[in-house]
N, C-alpha and C positions, 0 to 999 in steps of 0.2 A: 882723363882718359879720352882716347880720339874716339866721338862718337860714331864714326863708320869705321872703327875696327869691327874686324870679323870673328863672332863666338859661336864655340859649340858647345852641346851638351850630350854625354852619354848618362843614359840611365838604367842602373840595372837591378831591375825587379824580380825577387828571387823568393822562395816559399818561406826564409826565412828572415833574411836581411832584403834592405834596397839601399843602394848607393848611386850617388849623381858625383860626377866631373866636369865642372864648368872650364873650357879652357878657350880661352886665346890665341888665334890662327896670325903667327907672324910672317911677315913679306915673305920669309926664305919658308915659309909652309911648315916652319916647326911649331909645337902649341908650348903653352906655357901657361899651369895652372894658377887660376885665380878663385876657383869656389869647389869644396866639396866636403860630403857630408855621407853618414853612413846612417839608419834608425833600422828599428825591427820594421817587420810584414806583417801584417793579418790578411787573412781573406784568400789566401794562397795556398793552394794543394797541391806536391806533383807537380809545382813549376805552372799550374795554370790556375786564373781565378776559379774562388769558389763561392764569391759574389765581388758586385762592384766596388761596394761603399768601405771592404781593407782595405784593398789597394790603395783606392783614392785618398783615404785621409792620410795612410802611411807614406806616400811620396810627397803627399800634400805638406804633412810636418817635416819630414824630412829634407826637403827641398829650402823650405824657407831658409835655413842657416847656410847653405853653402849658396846661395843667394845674397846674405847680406853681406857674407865674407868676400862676394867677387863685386860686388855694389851693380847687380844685375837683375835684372826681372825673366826668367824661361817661359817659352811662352808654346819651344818643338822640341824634339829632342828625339837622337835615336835610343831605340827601348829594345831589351834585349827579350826574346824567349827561351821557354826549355821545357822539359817534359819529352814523356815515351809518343807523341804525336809526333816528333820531328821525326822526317822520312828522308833519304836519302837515294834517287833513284836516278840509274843511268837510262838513256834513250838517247833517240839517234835521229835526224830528221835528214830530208835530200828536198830539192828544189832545180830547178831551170831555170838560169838566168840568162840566155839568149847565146849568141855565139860565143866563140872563142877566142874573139878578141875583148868580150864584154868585161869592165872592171865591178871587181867588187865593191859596192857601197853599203854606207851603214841598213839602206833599206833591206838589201840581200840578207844584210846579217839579221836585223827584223823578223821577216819572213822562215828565214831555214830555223832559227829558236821556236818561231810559233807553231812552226811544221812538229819539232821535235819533243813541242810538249802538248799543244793540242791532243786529247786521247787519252793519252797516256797515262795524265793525273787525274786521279778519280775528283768529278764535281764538288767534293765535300769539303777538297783541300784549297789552300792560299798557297801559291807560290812563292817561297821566299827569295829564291836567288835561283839563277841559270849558269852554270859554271861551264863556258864552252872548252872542252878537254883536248880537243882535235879537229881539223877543218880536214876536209879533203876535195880537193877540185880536179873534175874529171879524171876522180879515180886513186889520184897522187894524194897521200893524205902524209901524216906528221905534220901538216902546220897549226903554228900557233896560234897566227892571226890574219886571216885571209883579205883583211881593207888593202884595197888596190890593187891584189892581185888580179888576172887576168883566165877565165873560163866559161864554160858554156854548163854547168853543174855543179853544185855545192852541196856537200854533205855536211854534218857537223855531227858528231858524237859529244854529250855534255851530262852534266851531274844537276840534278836539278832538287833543292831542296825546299819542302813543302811542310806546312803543319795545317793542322785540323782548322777548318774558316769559322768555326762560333769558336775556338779557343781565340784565337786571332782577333776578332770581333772583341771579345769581351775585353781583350787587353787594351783594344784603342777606346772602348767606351768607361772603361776603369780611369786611363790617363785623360779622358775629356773632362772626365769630374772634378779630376786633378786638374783641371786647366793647361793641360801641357797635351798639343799637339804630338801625336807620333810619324818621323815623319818617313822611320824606316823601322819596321823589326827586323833585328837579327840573331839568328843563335847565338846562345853567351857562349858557347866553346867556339865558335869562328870567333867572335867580339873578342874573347882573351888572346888566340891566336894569333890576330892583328897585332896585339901588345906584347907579345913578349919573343914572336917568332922571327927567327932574320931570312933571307930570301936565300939563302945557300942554305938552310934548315930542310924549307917548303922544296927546295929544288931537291935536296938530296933523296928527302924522304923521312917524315917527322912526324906522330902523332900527338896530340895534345889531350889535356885529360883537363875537367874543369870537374872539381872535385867538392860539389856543393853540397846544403844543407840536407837536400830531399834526391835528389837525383844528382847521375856523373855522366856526364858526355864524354864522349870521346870522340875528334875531331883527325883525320888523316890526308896530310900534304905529299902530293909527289908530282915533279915535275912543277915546281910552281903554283897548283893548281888544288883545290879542295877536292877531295876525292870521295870521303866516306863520312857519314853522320851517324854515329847510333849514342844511344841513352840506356843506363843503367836505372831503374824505378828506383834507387836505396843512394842514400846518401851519409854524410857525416852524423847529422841526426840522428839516423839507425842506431850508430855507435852508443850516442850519449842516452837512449830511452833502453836499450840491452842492458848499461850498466845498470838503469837504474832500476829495470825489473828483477835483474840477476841480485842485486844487494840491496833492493829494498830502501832506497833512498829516493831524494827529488831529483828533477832532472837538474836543476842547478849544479847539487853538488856534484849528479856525475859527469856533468862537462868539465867542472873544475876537476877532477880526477885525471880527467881523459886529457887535457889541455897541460896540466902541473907535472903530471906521475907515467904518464904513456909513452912512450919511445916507440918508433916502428922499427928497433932492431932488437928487440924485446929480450935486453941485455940481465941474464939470470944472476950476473953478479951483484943485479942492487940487492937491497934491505928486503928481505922476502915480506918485510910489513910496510902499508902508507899509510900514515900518521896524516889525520887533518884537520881542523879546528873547524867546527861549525856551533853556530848559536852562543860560544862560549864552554865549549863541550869538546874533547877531542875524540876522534873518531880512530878509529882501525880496520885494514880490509886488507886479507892475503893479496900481497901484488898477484900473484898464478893466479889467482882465481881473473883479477882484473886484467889480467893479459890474457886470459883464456878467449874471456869475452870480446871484446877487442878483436882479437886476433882472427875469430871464428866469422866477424863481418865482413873485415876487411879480405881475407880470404874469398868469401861471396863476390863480394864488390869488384875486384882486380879479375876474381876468376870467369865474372859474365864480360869485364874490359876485354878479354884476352879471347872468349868465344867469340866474342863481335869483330878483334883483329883478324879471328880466323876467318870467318864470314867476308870480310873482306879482301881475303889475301894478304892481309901485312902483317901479320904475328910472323914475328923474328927474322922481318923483310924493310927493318925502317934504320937506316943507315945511320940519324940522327937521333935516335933511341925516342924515348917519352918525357914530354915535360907537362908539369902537374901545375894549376889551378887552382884559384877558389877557397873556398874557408877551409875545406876539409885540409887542403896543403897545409897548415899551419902547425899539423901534426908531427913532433920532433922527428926527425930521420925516419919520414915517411918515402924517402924517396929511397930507402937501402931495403922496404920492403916489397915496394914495388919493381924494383929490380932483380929482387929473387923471383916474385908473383910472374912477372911479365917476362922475364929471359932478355934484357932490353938493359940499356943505358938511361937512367935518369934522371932530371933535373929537375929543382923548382923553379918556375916560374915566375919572376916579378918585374912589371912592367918599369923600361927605363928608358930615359934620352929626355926626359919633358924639362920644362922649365918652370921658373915660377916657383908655385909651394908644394912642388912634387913632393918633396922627399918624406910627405906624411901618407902618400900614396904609394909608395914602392913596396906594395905587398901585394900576395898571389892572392888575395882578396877581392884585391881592386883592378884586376887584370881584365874583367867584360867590361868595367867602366870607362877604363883608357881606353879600352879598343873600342868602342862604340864611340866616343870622342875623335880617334884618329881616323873611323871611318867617316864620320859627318864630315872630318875639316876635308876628306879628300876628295870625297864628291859630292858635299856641299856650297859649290863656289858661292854663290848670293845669301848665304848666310851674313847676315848683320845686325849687329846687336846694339839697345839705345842703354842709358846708363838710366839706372833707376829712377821713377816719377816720383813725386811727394805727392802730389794728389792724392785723397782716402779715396778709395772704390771697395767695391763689396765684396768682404773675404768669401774665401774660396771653399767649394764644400768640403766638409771635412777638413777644416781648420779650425782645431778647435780654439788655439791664438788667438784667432783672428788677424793670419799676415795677410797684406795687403795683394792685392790682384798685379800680376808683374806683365811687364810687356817685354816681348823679345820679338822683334822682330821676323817675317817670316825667311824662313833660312832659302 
């Protein structure tokens, strides 16, 4: 392996699962998987920690095997968030940059972002990202990207998304334990976005749903451009702890219920009974009843998606309908329910075009993990990676293995 190739890693750390993508940035800028790995979460609530020491050992364990798989040591990586903290806020900033013959430079562009967020975000918050929507110079707006052009005033109109600075905090001091630098957070419904959206999608006008354990984002594209951010607190989890209050069993067997016997077009022809073997015992449970339940969350869940399209203006305004995310996606002909729910066109989502050992990754699973990968490779150019040390160094906290301390160069 050429010791100055260039690796990325996305990491995405979720209230219930965490998964890492280790990939490969080739000359033509396509990646090509060489390491990853999926384990359970502790210490996560709500998509945000609810102490250090889950997190850390869980990506800590996690982490080693798609490590040894890709014979690399991670040392940065971009780390996804989520939770009802993500805030999605337009504002607007102007400036003077001299006559009108004056060009624009990236410092203009600098200044008019700092004008248009300075204020505006309450001290408490982290800025995750500044999404410039619209420039306008002296007065003439519609444009996309104002470098070079020529004026004497610059406005900019942009989407600026933000989460809570101690939830922020605790996620980069959770991955320090873990020995892995963060070297960007980003929301896992933009992170999925990346991976499974095409640019005629984002242009036409396209919402994305990342349909996770504890929480469901919902992420809106128009013009190119990220437009809208909101979070649903309830996620697929809801689903599986309803069965099991509703019928009185563990949460185990009601995922395996919800996962085997669930359909989202909650077709009354099957076997009004599901038959299922636990312990050496078989089991019985009115499908209606199991549909009822089921049915009555996901109903919540689509019906707060669909308040927040309205809130934003794009319920039954997105040309490229909805594509779905995340573990909850993995729910049979989830997408024929959310198309009634939503009034919308929809898809599932599963990240594709990689190379390597993708094809155990092409699941709406693994869709923040790609996309946190394909954002590190694209604006991470000095990312480089060394091939693993044999040297013993002192395992990492919360390894309880004992895998060795990895080096990855700083990206």
């Amino acid at each position: 392996m050429d010791e100055t190739s260039r690796f990325v890693t996305g990491l995405d750390l979720g209230t219930e699962n965490v998964r890492a993508v280790i990939a490969k940035v080739n000359k033509d800028g396509s990646l090509a998987v060489v390491g990853y790995n999926e384990g359970k979460t502790t210490g996560m609530r709500k998509g945000v920690p609810a102490n250090l020491a889950g997190p850390a050992g869980s990506v800590d364990k996690m982490l080693g095997e798609a490590e040894r798989m890709g014979g690399l040591e991670v040392r940065s990586a971009y780390v996804s968030i989520n939770g009802a903290q993500l805030l999605s806020t337009k504002t607007e900033g102007m400036i003077a940059v001299g006559t009108v013959e004056h060009e624009i430079n990236d410092e203009d562009l600098d200044r008019v972002e700092d004008v248009a967020v300075t204020g505006r975000i309450p001290a408490n918050r982290d800025v995750l990202d500044v999404v410039p929507l619209e420039y306008a110079l002296d007065g003439q707006g519609g444009i996309k990207d104002a470098l070079g052009m020529s004026g004497a005033r610059l406005e900019m109109r942009a989407n600026v998304i933000s989460a809570l600075t101690p939830n922020c905090d605790n996620l980069r001091k959770a991955m320090e334990s873990a020995d892995v630098k963060v070297e960007r957070l980003v929301p896992s419904v933009v992170a999925a976005a990346y991976a499974v959206l095409t640019e005629r999608q984002k242009e036409n006008g396209v919402a994305v749903i990342d349909f996770g354990a504890a929480t469901t984002s919902v992420a809106v594209f128009e013009e190119g451009d990220l437009q809208y951010i909101g979070v649903v607190p309830a996620g697929s989890n809801n689903i599986t702890n309803d069965l099991a209050i509703v019928l009185a069993i563990d949460p185990e067997l009601a995922e395996e219920i919800k996962t085997r016997f669930v359909t989202g077009d909650f077709n009354t022809e099957k076997s009004p009974i599901i038959k299922i073997a636990k312990d050496g015992k078989e089991r019985t449970f009115e499908r209606k009843e199991v549909e009822e339940v089921v049915k009555a969350r996901l109903d919540e869940i689509f019906g707060e998606i669909r308040k927040k399209l309205k809130t934003a203006k794009y319920d039954q305004r997105l040309p490229e309908g909805v594509v779905i995310t995340g573990g909850g996606a993995r729910m049979r002909n989830l997408d024929l329910f959310a198309k009634d729910a939503l009034e919308a066109a929809v898809k599932i989502g599963i990240p594709k075009g990689l190379g390597g050992v993708a094809d155990a990754i092409e699941k709406p699973e693994f869709a923040t993990a790609v996309g946190l990968a394909l954002l590190a490779a694209n604006e991470s150019p000095n990312n480089v990676a060394e091939k693993k040390k044999s040297s013993k160094k002192t395992p990492k906290i919360g390894d309880a293995s004992g895998f060795l301390k990895k080096i990855f160069s700083k990206f």
